[in-house]
N, C-alpha and C positions, 0 to 999 in steps of 0.2 A: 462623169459617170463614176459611182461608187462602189463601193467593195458588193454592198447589200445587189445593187443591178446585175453585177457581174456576175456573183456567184460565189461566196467561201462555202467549200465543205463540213459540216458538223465537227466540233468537237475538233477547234481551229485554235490555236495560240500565237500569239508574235510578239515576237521580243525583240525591242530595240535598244542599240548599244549605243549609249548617246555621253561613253565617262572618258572621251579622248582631250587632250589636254591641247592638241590643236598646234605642236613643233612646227610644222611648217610653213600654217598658215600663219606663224607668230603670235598668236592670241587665240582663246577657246573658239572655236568654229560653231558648237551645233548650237548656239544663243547667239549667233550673230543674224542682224536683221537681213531679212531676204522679202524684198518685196512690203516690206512693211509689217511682217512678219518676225522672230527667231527660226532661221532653218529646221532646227527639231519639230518647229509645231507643225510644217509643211509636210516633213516623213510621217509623222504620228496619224494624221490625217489621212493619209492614204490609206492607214489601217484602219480607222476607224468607222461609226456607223452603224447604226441599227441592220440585224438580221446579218453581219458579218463574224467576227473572229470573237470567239468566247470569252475569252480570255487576252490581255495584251499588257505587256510590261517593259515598263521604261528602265534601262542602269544609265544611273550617272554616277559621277565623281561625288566624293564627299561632301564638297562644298554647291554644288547644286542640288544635292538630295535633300541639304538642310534647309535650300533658299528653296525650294518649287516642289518639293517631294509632294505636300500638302494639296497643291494644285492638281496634279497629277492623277492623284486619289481619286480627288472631287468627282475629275473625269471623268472615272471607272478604270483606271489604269493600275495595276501594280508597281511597284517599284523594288528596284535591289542596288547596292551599291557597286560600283566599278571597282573590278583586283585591278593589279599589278599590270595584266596582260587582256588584251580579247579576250582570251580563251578563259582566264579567270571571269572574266566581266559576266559571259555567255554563262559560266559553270553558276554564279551568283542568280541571275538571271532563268537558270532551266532550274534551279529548286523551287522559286516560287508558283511553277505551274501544279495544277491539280491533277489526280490519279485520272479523271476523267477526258483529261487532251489527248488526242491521237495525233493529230500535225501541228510543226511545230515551223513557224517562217521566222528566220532571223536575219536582220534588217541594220543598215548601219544608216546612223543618224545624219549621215551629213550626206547624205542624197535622199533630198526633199523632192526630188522630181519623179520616185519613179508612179509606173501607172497601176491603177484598179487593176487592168489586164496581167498585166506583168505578175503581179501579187496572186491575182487566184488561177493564172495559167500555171505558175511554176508549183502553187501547193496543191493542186489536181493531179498535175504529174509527177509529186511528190507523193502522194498516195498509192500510186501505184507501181512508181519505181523505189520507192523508198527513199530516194534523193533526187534533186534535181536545182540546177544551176543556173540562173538567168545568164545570157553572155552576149555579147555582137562581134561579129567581123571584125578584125585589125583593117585599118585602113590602109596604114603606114608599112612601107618597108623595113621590116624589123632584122637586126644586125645585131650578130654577138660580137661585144668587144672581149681585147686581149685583158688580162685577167688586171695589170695596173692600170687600165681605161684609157690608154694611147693608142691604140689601134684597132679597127674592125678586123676581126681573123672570120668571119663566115654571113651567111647571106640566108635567113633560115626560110623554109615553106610560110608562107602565113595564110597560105589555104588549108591549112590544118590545126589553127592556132586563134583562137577566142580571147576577147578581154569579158572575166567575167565581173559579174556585180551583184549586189544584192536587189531582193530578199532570198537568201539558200535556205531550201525548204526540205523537212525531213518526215519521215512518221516520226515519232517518239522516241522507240526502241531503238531505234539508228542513230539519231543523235545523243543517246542517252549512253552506245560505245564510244560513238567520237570523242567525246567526253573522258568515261574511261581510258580511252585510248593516248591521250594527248599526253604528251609528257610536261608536267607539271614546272612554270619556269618559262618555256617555250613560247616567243613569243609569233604564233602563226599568224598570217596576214589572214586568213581565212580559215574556218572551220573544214573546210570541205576536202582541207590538205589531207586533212586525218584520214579521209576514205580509202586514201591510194594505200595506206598502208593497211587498210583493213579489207581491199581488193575489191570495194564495193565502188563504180562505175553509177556515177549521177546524172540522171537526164539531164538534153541541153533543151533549153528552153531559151528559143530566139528573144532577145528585149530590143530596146529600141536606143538609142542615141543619146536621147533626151535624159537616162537615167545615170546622169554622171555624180562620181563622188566628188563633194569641194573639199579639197586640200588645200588648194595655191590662193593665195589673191586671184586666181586668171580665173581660176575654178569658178571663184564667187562673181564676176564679169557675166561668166555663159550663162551660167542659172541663172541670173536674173533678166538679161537677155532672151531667154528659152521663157521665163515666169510672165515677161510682159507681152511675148506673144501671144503663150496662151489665154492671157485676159483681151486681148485684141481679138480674141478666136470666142473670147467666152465661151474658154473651154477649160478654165483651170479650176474653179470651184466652184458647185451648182448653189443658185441664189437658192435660202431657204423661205417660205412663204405659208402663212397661216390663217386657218379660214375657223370663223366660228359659228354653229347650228345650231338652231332651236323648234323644236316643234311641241304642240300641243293636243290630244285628242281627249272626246271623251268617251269614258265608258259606258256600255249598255249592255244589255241582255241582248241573248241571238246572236252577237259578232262571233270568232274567234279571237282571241289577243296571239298576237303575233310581233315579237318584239326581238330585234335583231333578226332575223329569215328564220325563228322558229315559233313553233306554236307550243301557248302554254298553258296548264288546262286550268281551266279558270270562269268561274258564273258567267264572268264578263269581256266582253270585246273592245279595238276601240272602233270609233266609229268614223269613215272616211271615206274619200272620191276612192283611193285604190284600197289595201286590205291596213289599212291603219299603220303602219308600222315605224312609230314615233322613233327610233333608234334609227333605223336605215334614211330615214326623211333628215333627222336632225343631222346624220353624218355626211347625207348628202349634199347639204345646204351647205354646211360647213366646206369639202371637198370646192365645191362648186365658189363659193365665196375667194378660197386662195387662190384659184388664178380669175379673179376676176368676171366670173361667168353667170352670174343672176343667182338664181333659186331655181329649185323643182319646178316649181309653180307655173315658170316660161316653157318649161320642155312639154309637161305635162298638165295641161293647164283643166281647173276642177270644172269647168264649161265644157270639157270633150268627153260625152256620153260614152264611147267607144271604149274607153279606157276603165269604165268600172270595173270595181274591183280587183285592179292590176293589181301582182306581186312587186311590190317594192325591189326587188331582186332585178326585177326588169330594168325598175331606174336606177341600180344601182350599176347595172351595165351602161347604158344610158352616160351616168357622168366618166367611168371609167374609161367611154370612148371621146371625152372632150377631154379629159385628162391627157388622153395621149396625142390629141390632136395640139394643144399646150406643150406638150411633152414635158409634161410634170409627171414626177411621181411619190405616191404616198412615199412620208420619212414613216410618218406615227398619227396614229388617233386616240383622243379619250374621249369617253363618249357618261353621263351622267345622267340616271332614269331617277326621278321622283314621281315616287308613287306610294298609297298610302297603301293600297293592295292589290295584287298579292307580294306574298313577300319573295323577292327576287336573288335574293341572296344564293340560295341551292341552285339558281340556273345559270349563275355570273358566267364559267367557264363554257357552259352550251352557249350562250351568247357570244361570247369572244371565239370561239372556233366558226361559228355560221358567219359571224362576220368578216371575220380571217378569211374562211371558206370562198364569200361573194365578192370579197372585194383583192383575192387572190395576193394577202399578205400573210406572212410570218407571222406565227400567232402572238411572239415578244413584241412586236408592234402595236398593239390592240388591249387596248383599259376599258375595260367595262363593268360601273360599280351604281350602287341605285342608295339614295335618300328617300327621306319619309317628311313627311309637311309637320308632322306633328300635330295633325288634327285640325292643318289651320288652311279654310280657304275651298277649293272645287279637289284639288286634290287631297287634301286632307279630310275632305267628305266622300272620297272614297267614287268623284264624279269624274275624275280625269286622270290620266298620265302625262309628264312632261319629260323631255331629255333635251339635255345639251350638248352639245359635241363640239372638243377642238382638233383641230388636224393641221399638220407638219407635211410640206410635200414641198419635193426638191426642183428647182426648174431649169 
């Protein structure tokens, strides 16, 4: 499940800190293969995705900004280069956001596992506490040693004591003090230290086990341990799958034309078993085609009298409930009307919200743009309309 399922807030940013040099693990970490994979692309991922985070931006080191920065772009991703410290990396990283971000999740590159959940639970609560901290339970008996590391001198509560983890999620204006705040040089294990000194108290937001950071070589054993279950579970990255539709009608006097679930005024209609609606049919067919499932044509077959005149709207519920009976869902659609008239152009946007509308997506989801025949053919004699549609749906 993805960020877009789960739920990001409006006017979402995430910034990943991926410019660590990797001491412990002996060699750079977050380009080390994970599952067949580089671990960075497994964190990025999580963030990623239609109808999720507005904005997101990768800091690396220097020498990876030269080697992949380009990639990165392609994505949709920003980039900044890694300072001296986190906190420099993070200060790098929180200027290339725009005046328009309000939440801001910050993410450390070498925990490729954590979840959808986790991501839009702790930036939801981040919105309204202003901070908030992903963490789990100590397991272990935690002891404070004597200060040259020779003896245990105490035995501490660890029901009152959390390991926390990323992504710490802020509004803006809260991280944009931390910031301020941090003394320049300093290098803090986390940004969310700064808070205690600016008395601000960050939700806990329970996470899960699975969202471990790799430091160690042992680090990189579990996660991928953890990474082969979840494809034993297929449950770690939803297959992407793609359907393509086509339909045809023609125009007449008398109809309505009705293209995308709106009507548009016009001499002419098209002409059909339900209300014509070349854009809903071709999306549907499309829809119906990625996972596998026939055409309109078997649901709603043009032999069942009963059915005249249906709204497309109907079948467009219709595939919606084999979608989820699949448990697929729409990633994306583009959807293509030729027609030689009328001219379609002024209605693009009322198109792409009814259909956003019917098929209960994100309107950034939804392309809908029309061609002309050039005078050549049924459609270029002003006798038909045609659409095509392709579609992205997650399974």
């Amino acid at each position: 499940m993805g960020v877009k399922e789960i739920g990001i807030p409006k006017h979402s940013a995430a910034i990943i800190l991926a410019g660590g040099r990797g001491k412990r693990m002996g060699r750079e970490k977050q380009y080390l293969e994970l599952a067949g994979r580089p671990m960075l692309e497994w964190a990025a991922e999580a963030f990623s995705g239609p109808g999720g985070f507005e904005e997101l931006v990768v800091v690396l080191n220097p020498e990876n900004l030269a080697r992949h920065g380009r990639e990165w772009k392609a994505r949709g991703f920003k980039t900044a280069p890694a300072g001296p410290t986190r906190m420099a990396s993070l200060r790098n990283g929180f200027k290339t956001l725009s005046r328009a971000i309000e939440l801001v999740a910050v993410h450390d590159g070498a925990r490729p596992l954590v979840s959808a959940r986790v991501v839009a639970g702790t930036l939801r609560r981040a919105g309204v506490s202003g901070a908030a901290v992903p963490a789990v339970p100590l397991k272990d008996t935690i002891k404070r040693v004597s200060a040259d590391g020779a003896f245990f001198e105490e035995t501490l509560d660890r029901s009152r004591l959390m390991a926390a983890q990323t992504p710490q999620c802020y509004r803006k204006e809260t991280l944009a003090r931390v910031l301020r705040t941090a003394r320049a040089g300093t290098d803090y294990s986390d940004e969310s230290q700064v808070l205690e000194k600016l008395g601000i108290r960050p939700a806990v937001v329970l996470s899960d086990y699975r969202n471990i950071k790799v430091t160690t070589p042992e680090d990189l054993v579990i996660a991928e341990a953890f990474m082969k279950e979840n494809k034993n579970n297929k449950a770690a990255v939803p297959k992407i799958r793609f359907g393509f539709g086509y339909d045809i009608h023609r125009l007449v006097e008398g109809r309505p034309l009705i293209l995308g679930g709106i009507k548009i005024e016009h001499p002419k209609g098209l002409l059909g078993h339900s209300d014509g609606d070349v854009v809903l049919h071709a999306i549907c067919d499309a829809l119906l085609g990625s996972v596998a499932a026939g055409e309109i044509g078997i649901y709603f077959p043009p032999t069942d009298l009963t059915i005249m005149g249906l709204s497309s709207s109907t079948i467009a519920e219709k595939v919606l409930d084999i979608l989820k009976q699949k448990k697929a869902s729409i990633v994306n659609l583009d959807a293509t009307i030729v027609a030689e008239e009328p001219k379609l152009k002024p209605h693009y946007e009322n198109i792409r919200r009814s259909v956003a509308r019917i098929l209960n997506l994100d309107l950034d989801t939804v392309s809908v743009k029309a061609k002309s025949r050039e005078g050549l053919g049924e459609v270029g004699r002003g006798d038909a309309i045609v659409c095509y549609a392709v579609v992205g749906v997650a399974q």
